[in-house]
Every structure is written in structure tokens, then in C-alpha cells.
C-alpha positions, 0 to 999 in steps of 0.5 A: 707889779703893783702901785703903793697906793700913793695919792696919784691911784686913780681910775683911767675911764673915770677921769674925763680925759685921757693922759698921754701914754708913755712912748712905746720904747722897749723898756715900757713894753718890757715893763708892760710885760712885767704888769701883766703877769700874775697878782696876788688878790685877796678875795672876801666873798662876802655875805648874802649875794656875795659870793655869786657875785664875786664867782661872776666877776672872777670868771670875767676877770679870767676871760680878759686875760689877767691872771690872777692867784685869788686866796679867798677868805673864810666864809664869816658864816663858818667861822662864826659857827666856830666861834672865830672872829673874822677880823681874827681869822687872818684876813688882815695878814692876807690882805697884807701881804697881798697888798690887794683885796676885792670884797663882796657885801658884808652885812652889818647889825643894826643897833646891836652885834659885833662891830663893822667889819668893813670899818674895821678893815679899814682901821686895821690897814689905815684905808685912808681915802674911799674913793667913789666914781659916780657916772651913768652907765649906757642904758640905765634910766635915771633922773640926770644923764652926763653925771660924772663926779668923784667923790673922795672920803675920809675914811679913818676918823670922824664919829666912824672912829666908833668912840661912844660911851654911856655917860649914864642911863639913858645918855649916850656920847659918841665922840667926833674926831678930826685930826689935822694929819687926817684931814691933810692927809686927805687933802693932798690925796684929793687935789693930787688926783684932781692934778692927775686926771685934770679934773677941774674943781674941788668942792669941800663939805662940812658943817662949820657953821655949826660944828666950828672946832671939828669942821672947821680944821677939816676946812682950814687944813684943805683951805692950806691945801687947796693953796698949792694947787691953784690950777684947781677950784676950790669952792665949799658948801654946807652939807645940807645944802651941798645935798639940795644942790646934788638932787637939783643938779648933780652936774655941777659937781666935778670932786667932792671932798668929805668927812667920813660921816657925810662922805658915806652919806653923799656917795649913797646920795650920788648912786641914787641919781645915776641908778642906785649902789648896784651901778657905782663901784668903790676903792677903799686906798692906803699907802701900801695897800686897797681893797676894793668893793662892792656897797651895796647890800647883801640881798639876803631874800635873793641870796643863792636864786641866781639872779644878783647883779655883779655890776658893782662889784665888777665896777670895783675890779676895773678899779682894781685892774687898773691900780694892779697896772692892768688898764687895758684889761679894765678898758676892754671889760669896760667896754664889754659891760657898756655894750651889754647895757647899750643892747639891754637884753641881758640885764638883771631884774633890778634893772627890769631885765630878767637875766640871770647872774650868769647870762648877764656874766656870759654876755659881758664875756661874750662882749669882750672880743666884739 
């Protein structure tokens, strides 16, 4: 049984506050039951580390007791080989119908080669809201401790709509597109999760002062947003400023809410004060369907060495476990993957451990019943 992917999707150990649970009549344990039983999960691996990554957190998704029917995609590597557009190679069917997507690091050129593939994605499913938990993780070293915000991304439009031209030699013009619809859109999924998990303040962050027609609607439609919900906070800043004050002090900041370019920028921002994309996990919604990911990078010098980080990627299947309606399976992995951090003897080389990818899987299994 899986969620559509409203705007109440949300993450149960991220939130701060615990709901209530429901009364534990026959028919919620029937409906339990029912949660538990097999997913369906597309499975991108990924490029570079991505698919020893992905293979640990398979096995300790596994070793939680979820079931789940993976049907893995193509290796891009491959079907490139062949000539084959990945986008093209039915990844976008299968992510369809299964409603759910857990994808490594896909690598993307740098001024130059095909188009983003993780943009694209999310354009050809309308993944409309990024949602990025930063928190620390026990025995991370970091800048600030008792970090814990949300950051939720407009995810469809903005200058990632990639609409650019040269207009001639020389000049090139990328257009910023800000809808109404989207920037509603958005709106509503953030204070709705703030409303759910009793997260207490919203911060919009824009460039208005400067950029009055696109910016300022992304503001006036979250201004008529922010309206239904007063229980909630609403404060805005300037997004030069909204980044001074995160390197002061991140714990000031509760939900931030942003456009697709700043969004992208303030999530890497977030990760840096709490240890870095190896550490934050993200979900990528939509009405009816998400993929969640990993977003870092792909590692290419310590590809097939055997010593990545599956962390994030990890992080972003909790996530997934409690969006398919498997909150208890995403506690106890947490709490595994927080007792191998406490005790610090496992941890991988970014980290300044030297674990292995599969001492560091076998310690989060061996942590799950402990």
C-alpha cells in the first residue's frame, strides 16, 4: 500500500515531534499488515559508486524485513554503448508504474553532453517538490551541533526549465520561469508538511528586490499561502543574506522554502554545516509518484575500490520506508545506522574511518537487533 504522494508525504524521525499513533484497533493492524507486504521499487544504480552503494543499502533494507521486488534499470554505461538514450530506455515506464524510484548518483557534464538526466526525471514525472532534511548525524564532527531543518524545492521550473538560446555569437539567453501554479503548488506542499509535523516557522527566500516580476510571484503566491495557515511563521529573507545567516547560524532556521536554482544551492549550503552530501539524504514527490536519492557525486577515483559511503543513499531509503507506509522498518535502520556513528568504529574514510563499504553494511545489520 503506498501514499500518492500528496503534500502530507513526510518523514516521521526528521519532524521534531512525534504524532500520535493511531489506536491499535483490529483494523489498523489489519491495514499494518497490509503496509508490510511486498513493494515494487524501481532501483537506478547509478554511475561511478553508485551501484556499491546501492547493493549495501539493498542488503540492509533486506535485513529489516521489508520486501521488496527491486527491478533495476539498465546500466547508462551500457546502453550508451548501444547508442540508447537512457531517458528512452524505459526508466520513465518503470518508475511509473511502480510508483517509486531509489536512485544512486548520476553524473552530469559540465558545460557540454546530453541534458541532466536527474532534471529530466524530474520534468517527465512532475517531481514537483524536493524535500532535503539536514540534521546531524551522532558522531559527525561539524561546525554547529542541534542542526535540524527542512528544506523543501521547487523542483519543475526556474532557469532549470533549461530554456536557453544564443541570441547571437557570443550572447546567450537562459530564460526564468515562474508560474503561479508552481510557485502555489509548492506553497501549500510546504506549510501542509510544516501542519503535519508541527514544524513551527517557514522561511521564503527570494531575490525580489532585484528580480520584482519572477520573484516576487514566487512571494505573493506564498504571502496568499502562508495566510491560511497562521499557526505557522512565515518570515522571508534575501537569498544572500538567508546564506550569511545559515553559516552564522543554521539553528535559526525551522523549513525553508525556495526556488529551484536557490533551492539547489541552499541544500549543498545545509549539508556542508552538518558534514557534507554524503550525510543528507533527499526525495524528489509528486502526486503519484518519487524517487528518492542520493546527491552527491559519483566519485569516479574511488569507483569499484570498495570503500563509498552508502550513508546518503541509505538516509534517502528511510525516506522511501516511510513513504511506502514502513515507518517501523525506517526507525530501526535508523537507529542502527545512529549506533554505528555513536561507536565510530566502523565509519568509512570520508569520514576518517577505514571501513569498508561492507564492514560499514555489515555494522548497520549487525546494529538493527541490538
Amino acid at each position: 500500500m503506498r501514499p500518492s504522494g500528496s503534500p502530507d508525504f513526510s518523514l516521521s524521525y526528521w519532524k521534531g515531534e512525534t504524532p500520535a499513533n493511531p489506536a491499535e484497533t483490529s483494523a489498523h493492524k489489519t491495514l499494518k499488515l497490509i503496509e508490510s507486504m511486498k513493494h515494487t521499487v524501481t532501483l537506478i544504480p547509478g554511475d561511478g559508486i553508485g551501484p556499491e552503494v546501492s547493493e549495501a543499502v539493498q542488503k540492509i533494507i533486506a535485513a529489516a524485513g521489508v520486501q521488496i521486488e527491486w527491478e533495476p534499470t539498465a546500466a547508462r554505461g551500457d546502453l550508451e554503448r548501444r547508442g540508447v538514450d537512457f531517458m528512452q530506455s524505459g526508466v520513465v515506464e518503470s518508475i511509473r508504474k511502480s510508483g517509486v524510484a531509489l536512485k544512486g548518483p548520476l553524473a552530469t557534464g559540465v558545460a557540454s553532453g546530453p541534458p541532466s538526466i536527474n532534471v529530466g526525471l524530474r520534468k517527465a514525472l512532475d517531481l514537483y517538490a524536493n524535500v532535503r532534511p539536514v540534521k546531524n548525524l551522532p558522531g559527525v564532527q561539524s561546525r554547529f551541533q542541534d542542526v535540524d531543518m527542512v528544506l523543501i524545492r521547487e523542483n519543475t521550473e526556474d532557469l532549470y526549465a533549461g530554456l536557453e538560446h544564443e541570441v547571437v555569437p557570443g550572447v546567450v539567453e537562459s530564460l526564468k520561469i515562474i508560474t503561479e501554479r508552481a510557485s502555489t503548488r509548492i506553497a501549500r506542499f510546504a506549510f501542509e508538511y510544516a501542519r503535519k509535523w508541527k514544524r513551527k516557522r517557514v522561511h521564503g527566500i527570494h531575490k525580489a528586490n532585484i528580480m520584482k516580476m519572477s520573484d516576487g510571484l514566487f512571494l505573493s503566491s506564498i504571502r496568499k499561502v502562508a495566510a491560511e495557515y497562521p499557526e505557522i511563521e512565515y518570515k522571508e529573507l534575501i537569498i544572500d543574506n538567508a546564506c550569511m545567516q545559515m553559516v552564522l547560524n543554521p539553528r535559526q532556521y525551522d523549513m525553508l522554502l525556495l526556488t529551484n536554482l536557490y533551492g539547489d544551492i541552499m541544500s549543498d549550503l545545509a549539508a556542508g554545516l552538518v558534514g557534507g552530501l554524503g550525510v543528507v539524504p533527499s526525495a524528489n514527490i509528486g502526486e503519484k509518484v518519487a524517487i528518492f536519492e542520493a546527491v552527491h557525486g559519483t566519485a569516479p577515483d574511488i569507483a569499484g575500490k570498495g570503500i563509498a559511503n552508502p550513508t546518503a543513499l541509505l538516509m534517502s531509503a528511510m525516506m522511501m520506508l516511510v513513504y511506502l507506509g514502513e515507518d517501523e522498518a525506517a526507525g530501526k535502520i535508523e537507529a542502527g545506522l545512529h549506533k554505528v556513528y555513536r561507536e565510530g568504529k566502523s565509519l568509512t574514510r570520508d569520514l576518517g574511518g577505514s571501513a569498508t563499504t561492507h564492514d560499514f553494511t555489515d555494522a548497520v545489520i549487525r546494529s538493527l537487533d541490538s
